[in-house]
N, C-alpha and C positions, 0 to 999 in steps of 0.2 A: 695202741694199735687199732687201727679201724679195721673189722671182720666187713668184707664183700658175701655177698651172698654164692661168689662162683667157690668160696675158700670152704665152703658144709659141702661133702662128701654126698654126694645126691644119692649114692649106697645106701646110707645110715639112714637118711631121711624117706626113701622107698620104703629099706624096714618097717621106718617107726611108722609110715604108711597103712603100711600091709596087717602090719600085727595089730594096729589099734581102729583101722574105722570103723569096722562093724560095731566094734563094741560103742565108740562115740557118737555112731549115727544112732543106734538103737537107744542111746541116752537122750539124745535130741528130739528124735520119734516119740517117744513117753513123754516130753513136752511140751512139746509144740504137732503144728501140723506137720504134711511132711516136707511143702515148701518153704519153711521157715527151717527146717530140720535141715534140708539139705546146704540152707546158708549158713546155719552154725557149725555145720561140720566143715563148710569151705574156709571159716574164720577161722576155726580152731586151727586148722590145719596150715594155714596162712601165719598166726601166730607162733605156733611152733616153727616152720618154715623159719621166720624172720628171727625168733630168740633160740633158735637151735642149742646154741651152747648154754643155756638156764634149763632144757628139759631135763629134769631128776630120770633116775632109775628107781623104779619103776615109771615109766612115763604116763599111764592111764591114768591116777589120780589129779596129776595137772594138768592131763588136758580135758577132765573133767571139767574142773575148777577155769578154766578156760570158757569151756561152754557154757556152763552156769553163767558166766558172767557176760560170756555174748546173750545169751535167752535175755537174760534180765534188761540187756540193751534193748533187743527185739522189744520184749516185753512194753519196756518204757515208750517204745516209738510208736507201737500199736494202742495203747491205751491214749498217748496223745492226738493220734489220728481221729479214734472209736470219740475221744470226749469233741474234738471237733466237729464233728458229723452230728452228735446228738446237740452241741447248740443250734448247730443251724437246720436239723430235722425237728418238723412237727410232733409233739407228745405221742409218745405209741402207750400201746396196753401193755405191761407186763406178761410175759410171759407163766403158760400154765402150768403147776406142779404136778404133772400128773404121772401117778401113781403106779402106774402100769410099767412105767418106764426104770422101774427102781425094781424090779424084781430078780428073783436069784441072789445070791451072795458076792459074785464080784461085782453086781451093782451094788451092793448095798455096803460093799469095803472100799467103792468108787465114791461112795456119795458120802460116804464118812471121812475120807482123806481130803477132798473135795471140800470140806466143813473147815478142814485145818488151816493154818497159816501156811505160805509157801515154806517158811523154814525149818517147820515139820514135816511138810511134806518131802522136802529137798534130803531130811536126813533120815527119815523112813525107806526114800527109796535109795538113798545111797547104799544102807544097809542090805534091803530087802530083795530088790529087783537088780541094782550094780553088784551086787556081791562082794560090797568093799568090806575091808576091816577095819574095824574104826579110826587106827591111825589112819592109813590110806584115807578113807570118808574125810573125816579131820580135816587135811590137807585139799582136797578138792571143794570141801565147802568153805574154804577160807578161813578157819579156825583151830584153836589148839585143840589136841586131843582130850585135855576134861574138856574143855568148852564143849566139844562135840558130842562125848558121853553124857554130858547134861541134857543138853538137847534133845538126843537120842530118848533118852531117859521121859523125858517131858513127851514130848513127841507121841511115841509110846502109850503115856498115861492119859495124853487126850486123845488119841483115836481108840485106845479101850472105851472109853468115857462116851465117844461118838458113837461106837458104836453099841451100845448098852442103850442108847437115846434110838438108836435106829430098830432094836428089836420089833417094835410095832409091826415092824414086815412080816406076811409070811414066810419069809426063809432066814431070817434074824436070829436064829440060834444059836450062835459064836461063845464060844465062854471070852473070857479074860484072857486065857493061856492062848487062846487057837489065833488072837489081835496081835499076837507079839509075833 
C-alpha cells in the first residue's frame, strides 16, 4: 500500500513539532551557523514529515541522527565550495594564533574539542550538551551501543589528553575528572 502524505494525521506530526524543535535547532546551533542551522532543522523536519511512520519512540534521538547527517551533507557542500574558491583565489597568509583569544576555560575546552575528530566531538556532545544516554546517543550517531560506549570512551581520553596539552594557558587548570 502506498502511504500519501494526506493519510499522517497532521495532530501527531504538530506534536512531534512542538515537543522536539527547540531541542533540534539548539543541536544544529552548536554546529553550524545559525543559517545553515535553521536549513537542517527544515530537513530534519521534512524528513520526518516524509518517513512519518519509521519515527521511533522516543523520537529525539532519530531525529538527531537525521541532523547529523544533514550537517555532514551541509558540511560536504561547503568544504566543496570553500576548496573551489581557494583554487581559484590568489595565496593568502595564514591566519594568526593568537593567544588572547584562547583565554578563560570554555575557551580553552572550545580549543580542546576543536583539536578532536568530528566523531569525538559528535559523541562528546551527544553525551554532554544533548543529554542523551548512551543508548539514545548510540542510535542518533548511527551506531551500536558498545560501538558508541568505545567511542565515548576514547573521546573522553583524548580530550583529557587535549586538554592536559592546553594547560599552558593561564586558566588551564582542569584535572582529569572536571574533562569527563
Amino acid at each position: 500500500m502506498v502511504r500519501r502524505d494526506s493519510d499522517i494525521p497532521s495532530a501527531l506530526f504538530e506534536a512531534l513539532y512542538g515537543d522536539c524543535y527547540a531541542s533540534v535547532h539548539a543541536y544544529a546551533l552548536r554546529r553550524a551557523d545559525p543559517d545553515t542551522a535553521q536549513e537542517v532543522v527544515a530537513d530534519t523536519f521534512l524528513t520526518a514529515w516524509r518517513r512519518f511512520d519509521e519515527v521511533p519512540h522516543p523520537p529525539l534521538p532519530w531525529l538527531y541522527g537525521v541532523a547529523r547527517r544533514t550537517l555532514a551533507n551541509a558540511r560536504r557542500t561547503r568544504l566543496r565550495a570553500q576548496a573551489l574558491v581557494e583554487r581559484a583565489a590568489p595565496a593568502r597568509t595564514p591566519p594568526s594564533d593568537d593567544a588572547a583569544e584562547r583565554l578563560g576555560e570554555s575557551e580553552m575546552i572550545r580549543a580542546a574539542l576543536m583539536g578532536l575528530s568530528e566523531r569525538d566531538r559528535e559523541a562528546l556532545m551527544l553525551v554532554a550538551w544533548e543529554d542523551l544516554e548512551p543508548a539514545d546517543a548510540a542510535r542518533a550517531a548511527g551506531c551500536s551501543r558498545p560501538t558508541f560506549a568505545v567511542r565515548l570512551h576514547r573521546a573522553r581520553r583524548r580530550l583529557a589528553h587535549a586538554l592536559v596539552s592546553e594547560r599552558d594557558t593561564p586558566s588551564g587548570d582542569l584535572s582529569l575528572e572536571e574533562a569527563r
